[in-house]
N, C-alpha and C positions, 0 to 999 in steps of 0.2 A: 361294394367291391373296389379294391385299390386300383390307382391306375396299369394298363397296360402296357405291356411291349411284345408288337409281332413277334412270335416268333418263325422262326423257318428253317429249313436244312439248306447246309454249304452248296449243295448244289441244284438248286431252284426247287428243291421239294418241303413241305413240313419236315419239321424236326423230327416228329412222331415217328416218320417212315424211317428217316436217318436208323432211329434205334431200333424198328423192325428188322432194318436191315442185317444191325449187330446181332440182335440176340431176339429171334422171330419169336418162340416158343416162350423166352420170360415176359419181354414186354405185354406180348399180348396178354397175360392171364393179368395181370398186372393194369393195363387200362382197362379192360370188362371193371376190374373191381372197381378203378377213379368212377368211370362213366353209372354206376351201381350208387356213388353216393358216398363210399368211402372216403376217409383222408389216410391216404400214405403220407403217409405224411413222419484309516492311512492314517500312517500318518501323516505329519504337516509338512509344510515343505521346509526341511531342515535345513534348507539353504538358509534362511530367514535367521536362522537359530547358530551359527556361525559353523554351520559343517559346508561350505559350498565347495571344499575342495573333495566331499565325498561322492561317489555316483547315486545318483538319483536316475531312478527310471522314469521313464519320458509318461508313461501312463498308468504305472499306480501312484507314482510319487515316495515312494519308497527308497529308504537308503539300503544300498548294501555294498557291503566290499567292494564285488564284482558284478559289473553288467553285461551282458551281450549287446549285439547289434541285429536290431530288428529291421526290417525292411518295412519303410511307410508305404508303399506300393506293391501290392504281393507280387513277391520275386516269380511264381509262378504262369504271369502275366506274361511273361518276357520270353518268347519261343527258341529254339537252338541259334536263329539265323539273327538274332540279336545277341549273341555271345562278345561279337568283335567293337560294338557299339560304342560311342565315343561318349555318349551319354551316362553321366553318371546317373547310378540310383540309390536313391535316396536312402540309409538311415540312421538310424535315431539310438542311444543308448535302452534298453529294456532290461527289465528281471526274468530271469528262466521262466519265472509261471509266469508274466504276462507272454511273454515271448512264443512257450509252446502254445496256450490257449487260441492262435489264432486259425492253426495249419489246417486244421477239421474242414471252417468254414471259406475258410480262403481257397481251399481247392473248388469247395461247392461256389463261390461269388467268381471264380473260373470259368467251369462248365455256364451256369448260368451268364455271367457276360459274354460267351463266344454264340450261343443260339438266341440271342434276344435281338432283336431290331433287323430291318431291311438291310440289304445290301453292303454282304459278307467282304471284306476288307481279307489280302493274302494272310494277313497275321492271324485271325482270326481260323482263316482254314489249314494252316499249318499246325495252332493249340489242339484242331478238333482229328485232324490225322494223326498228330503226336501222342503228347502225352495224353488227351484226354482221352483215345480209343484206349490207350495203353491200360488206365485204373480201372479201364471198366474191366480187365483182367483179373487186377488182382482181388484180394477175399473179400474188403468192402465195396470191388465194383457194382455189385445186386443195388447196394443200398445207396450209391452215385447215382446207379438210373431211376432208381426209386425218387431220388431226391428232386429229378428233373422232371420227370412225371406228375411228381405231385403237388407241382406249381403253372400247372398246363390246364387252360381250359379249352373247351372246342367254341368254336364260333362259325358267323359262316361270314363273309366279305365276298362284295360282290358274285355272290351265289354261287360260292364257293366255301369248301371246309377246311378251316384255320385252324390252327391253335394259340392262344395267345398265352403271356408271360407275364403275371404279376410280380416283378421284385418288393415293390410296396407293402404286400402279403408277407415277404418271406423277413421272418425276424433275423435271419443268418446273414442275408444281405445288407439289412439295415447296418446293423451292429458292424459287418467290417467295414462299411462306407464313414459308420463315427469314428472308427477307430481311424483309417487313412486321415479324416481329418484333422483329429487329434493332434497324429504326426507330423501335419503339414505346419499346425499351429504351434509345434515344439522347433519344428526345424525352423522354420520361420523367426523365430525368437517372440512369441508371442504369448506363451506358456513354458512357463517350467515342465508344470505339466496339467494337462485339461481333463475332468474328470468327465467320464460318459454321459451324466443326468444334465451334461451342460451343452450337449451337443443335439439336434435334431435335423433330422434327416427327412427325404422325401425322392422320388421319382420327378423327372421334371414334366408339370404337366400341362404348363402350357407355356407360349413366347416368351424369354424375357425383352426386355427393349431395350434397343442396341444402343441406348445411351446409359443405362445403368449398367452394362456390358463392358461398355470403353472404361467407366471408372475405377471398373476393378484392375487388378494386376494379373497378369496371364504368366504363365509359366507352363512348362510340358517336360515328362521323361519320358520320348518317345510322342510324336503326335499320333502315331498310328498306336499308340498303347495307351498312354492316360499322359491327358492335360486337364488342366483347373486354373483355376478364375480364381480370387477373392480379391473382398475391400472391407478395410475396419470404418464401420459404422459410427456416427456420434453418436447414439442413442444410449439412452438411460438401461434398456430394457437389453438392447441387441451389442455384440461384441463385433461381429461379423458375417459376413455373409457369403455361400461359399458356391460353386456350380463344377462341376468335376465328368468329364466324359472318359469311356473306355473301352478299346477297339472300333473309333471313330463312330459309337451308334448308341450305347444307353447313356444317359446325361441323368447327373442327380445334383440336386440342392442343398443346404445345409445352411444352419444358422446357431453359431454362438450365442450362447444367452451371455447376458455381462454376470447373470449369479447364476446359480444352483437354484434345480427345481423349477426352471422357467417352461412353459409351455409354449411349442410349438404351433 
């Protein structure tokens, strides 16, 4: 089993109850089932090739006319009361299909980073008052709570009943923690653009030490919203090495391979 993150409700209770509280009648038919057994569950870079004055998207590597601007940090992170923010956020040029492919899961790595870890931060209970009560409205809210459900296990700590929070498990998580890095490494100037199978990810799961810590370079949009770490490694095998937190409480890892195909 992948590592965990406590989870808990905004206000000193499980989560589990939070969504009793929303919608009693669905939830509940809905855990009998979890607790039953169930799972709810390019081309090249034509820069190279003398088009560099054409847009290239930052993560297919594709040329096209025209690009959008994608946000390396999903924009959905960022609550009403961070509108006036002096902080810029970050992005990056993309193609329509990379660009919409992201919204699905970035709402879901949302919900899931505002109930995951100890000791709920204001930002955090403003996402889960806001917008997140809001979708569980609309048509796909069933399959939102579905989604959060069914990355819940029950446990007991100190003689008492939990539920805890595998992100590690959830491939929707994973995938948009590579994709932010990605971004970080286009904005950064460190990639044209970084292709997925070069990226690996993880849950942090245990110390790093604070002298491998200091050598990285830190940066933040928002400390109460996400900050991240990295340092380019000499290494033959490794590009760099990445640590990223959000909503001051899940912390994840990431490592550039220097090629394609490298294992984590």
């Amino acid at each position: 089993m992948g590592y965990p993150c406590i989870a808990y409700c905004l206000y000193g209770f499980d989560p589990l109850i939070l969504l009793l509280l929303y919608n009693r009648t669905y939830v509940l038919s809905k855990y009998f089932i979890m607790l039953s057994g169930w799972t709810l569950l390019n081309n090249s870079w034509l820069a190279s090739e003398g088009h560099s004055d054409m847009p290239i998207c930052s993560y297919c590597g594709h040329v096209f006319d025209k690009t959008q601007r994608e946000h390396v940090f999903p924009s959905n992170l960022y609550p009403p009361s961070k509108s006036d923010s002096k902080v810029q956020r970050l992005t990056i040029p993309a193609c329509g299909e990379c660009n919409n492919s992201w919204s699905d899961d970035e709402a879901h790595f949302r919900n899931v980073m505002v109930v995951s870890g100890d000791n709920p931060n204001p930002i955090r209970q403003e996402l889960w008052e806001g917008p997140i009560r809001r979708s569980f409205d609309q048509p796909d809210g069933a399959r939102r709570i579905d989604d959060l459900i069914g990355i819940m296990r029950p446990v007991h700590i100190d003689g008492a009943g939990r539920h805890m929070i595998y992100p590690s498990e959830d491939a929707r998580i994973l995938r948009v923690i590579r994709k932010i890095i990605r971004g970080l490494a286009h904005y950064h100037g460190l990639f044209p653009f970084l292709p997925d199978d070069r990226v690996w990810v993880d849950v942090q799961r245990y110390e790093i030490p604070q002298q491998f810590i200091s050598e990285m370079t830190y940066y933040h949009r928002e400390p109460d919203v996400a900050d991240y770490w990295y340092g380019i490694l000499d290494d033959a095998e490794v590009h760099s090495a990445w640590l990223l937190k959000f909503l001051e409480a899940p912390a994840f890892v990431g490592i550039v391979h220097a090629d394609s195909g490298g294992e984590g």
